[in-house]
Phi, psi and omega in degrees: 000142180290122180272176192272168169296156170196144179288329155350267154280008164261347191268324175316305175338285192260349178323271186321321212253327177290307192311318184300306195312312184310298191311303227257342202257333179358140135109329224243352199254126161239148204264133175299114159326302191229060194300125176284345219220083183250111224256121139247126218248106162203184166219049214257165186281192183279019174240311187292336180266342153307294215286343173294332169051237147340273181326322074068260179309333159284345155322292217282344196276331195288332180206094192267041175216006181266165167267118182223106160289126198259128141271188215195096165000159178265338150315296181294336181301281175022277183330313255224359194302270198275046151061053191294172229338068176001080163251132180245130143308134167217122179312125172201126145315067236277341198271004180243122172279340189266350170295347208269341179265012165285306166305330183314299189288006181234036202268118148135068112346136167250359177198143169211150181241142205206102190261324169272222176298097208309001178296306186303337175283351158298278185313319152337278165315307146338303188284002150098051169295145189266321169215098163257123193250106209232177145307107179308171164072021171312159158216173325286165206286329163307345177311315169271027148336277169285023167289165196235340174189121207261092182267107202313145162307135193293159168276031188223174167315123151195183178323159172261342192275316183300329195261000168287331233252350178265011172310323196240155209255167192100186200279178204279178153278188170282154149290172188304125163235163200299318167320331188279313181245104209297176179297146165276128211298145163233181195261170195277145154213150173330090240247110172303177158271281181312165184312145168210148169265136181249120158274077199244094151263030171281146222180121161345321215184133184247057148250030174229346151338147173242159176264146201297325178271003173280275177338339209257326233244310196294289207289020179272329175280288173304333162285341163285330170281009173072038177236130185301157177254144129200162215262168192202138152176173186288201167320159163065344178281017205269341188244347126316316204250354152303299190281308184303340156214081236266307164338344152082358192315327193232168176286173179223113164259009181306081222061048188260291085048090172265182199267359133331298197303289173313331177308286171293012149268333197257338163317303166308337171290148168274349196195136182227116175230145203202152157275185180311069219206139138040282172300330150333282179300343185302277200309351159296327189274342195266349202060024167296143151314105203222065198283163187213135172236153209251106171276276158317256183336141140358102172249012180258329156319311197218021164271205185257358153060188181303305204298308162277052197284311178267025183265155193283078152239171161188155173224132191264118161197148202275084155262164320338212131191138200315304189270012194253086176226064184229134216237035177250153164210133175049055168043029141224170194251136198215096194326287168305340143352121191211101155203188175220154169217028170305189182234170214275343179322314178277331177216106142281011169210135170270081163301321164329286181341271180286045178217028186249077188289165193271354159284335168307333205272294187284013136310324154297314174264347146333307209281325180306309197060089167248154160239146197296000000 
């Protein structure tokens, strides 16, 4: 019988193997000059392992011979099949111990970079990373032990893939261009033919919702510019987007769809409007035209920052706004931090959300100059 996966039996796995790397290394670890072998340690969701990016392309411009390696959701690998700024993904799990043997044979880092939760610099170590490097001010503070060098978050406003990208030392990258990541291969699906606009309301939380006659008023508004609609959101979402469209007037992909699929849908699209999610960064990365609303969340945070400067975006959102005053990111505190991450427990309504009217939103794509 198969046993189940456990965080458990992965954390045996890499604690004792990280602590023996450290121990026998005491003394002897220096930070690498020229690394050929370079490790980025993470478990982040799909907007947030986009937004590494930047970091990415700055590998690559900075040690154009190296070998550099992502681990990667096991969802999110897809993306990464052909290898953009020829980075290899390797699918992990931290609650599956058996992700972990894949790795065995890649074993043996001069550098790991650990952008997000610091935990992950254990597993760094495991893997017989040499220099590790992470973001400072983590909790609790043993997550970061075997890290080797702790770098502060900028004090000024900026991007979070821009402020990834200071992991490494040197000038910013060039900006994004589409060419660096090829399309990813997918299986066929039904495809619109006419110009069409992806309504993807679907939302992390639905305290990143938008309200139903606001979508149903927009895609009534995009359909008037002569763009075919269709509604978009993920797995389980299917039933949102019955009610805001239960007469069925436009298509629907709503969970239908991996994220390959999506990939070659929101490439193709004349207009991708979605909240702050996942999908958003799909479309940065795919070059969709692309507006995003901003409740909760960030737009300086999770905008498009130096690196995408010049990509077809815009973000709608009521700034200031009152309660979105919580000055964390990634469990440390940052003075200029403007977000909010409650729960719905805590706000039962996203007044951020609705308080996002449909002349901003088709004001933004005015600024786009979309067309059928």
């Amino acid at each position: 019988m198969r046993s189940r996966p456990s965080r458990l039996g992965s954390r045996l796995r890499v604690l004792p193997r990280a602590a023996w790397q450290r121990a026998t290394t005491l003394g002897k670890r220096t930070r690498p000059s020229a690394p050929a072998r370079i490790l980025v340690a993470h478990h982040l969701l799909l907007g947030d392992t986009l937004m590494l990016t930047p970091l990415l392309a700055k590998l690559r411009e900075r040690h154009p011979g190296a070998e550099i390696v992502m681990t990667t959701p096991r969802a999110i690998a897809p993306l990464y099949q052909r290898s953009p700024y020829g980075v290899r993904a390797l699918p992990y799990d931290p609650r599956d111990a058996r992700t972990l043997e894949r790795f065995d044979a890649a074993r043996g880092y001069d550098l790991a970079l650990v952008p997000g939760d610091n935990r992950f610099s254990w597993l760094a170590a495991a893997l017989g990373a040499r220099w590790i490097v992470a973001f400072g001010g983590d909790r609790p503070a043993h997550k970061s032990w075997p890290a080797d060098e702790l770098r502060a978050y900028p004090d000024v406003p900026a991007a979070w893939g821009d402020m990834v990208a200071g992991l490494v030392d040197g000038p910013p990258p060039r900006p994004y261009r589409p060419e660096d990541w090829p399309d990813p291969e997918h299986a066929p699906f039904d495809a619109p033919a006419a110009p069409y606009a992806v309504l993807h309301v679907g939302a992390s939380t639905p305290l990143k919702a938008w309200e139903r006659e606001q979508w149903r008023a927009l895609a009534a508004d995009v359909a008037a510019r002569g763009l075919a609609v269709v509604w978009s959101g993920g797995r389980g979402e299917e039933a949102e987007v019955a009610a805001i469209d239960p007469g069925h007037r436009h298509a629907s992909v709503a969970g239908k769809l991996d994220l390959p699929q999506m990939w070659h849908l929101v490439k193709r699209t004349r207009l991708l409007v979605c909240p702050d999610t996942g999908i958003a960064h799909l479309g940065r990365i795919a070059n969709a035209p692309t507006v995003t609303l901003f409740g909760p969340g960030s737009a300086v945070i999770c905008g498009a920052g130096e690196f995408w400067r010049a990509s077809p975006y815009r973000a709608v959102t009521v700034d200031p706004f009152p309660c979105r005053d919580q000055r964390v990111l990634f469990k440390r505190e940052i003075a200029w931090v403007r977000r909010c991450g409650r729960s719905t427990a805590e706000c039962p309504a996203p007044k951020c959300m609705h308080a996002i009217g449909l002349d901003a939103v088709t004001a933004a794509i005015d600024e786009l100059g979309v067309r059928p």
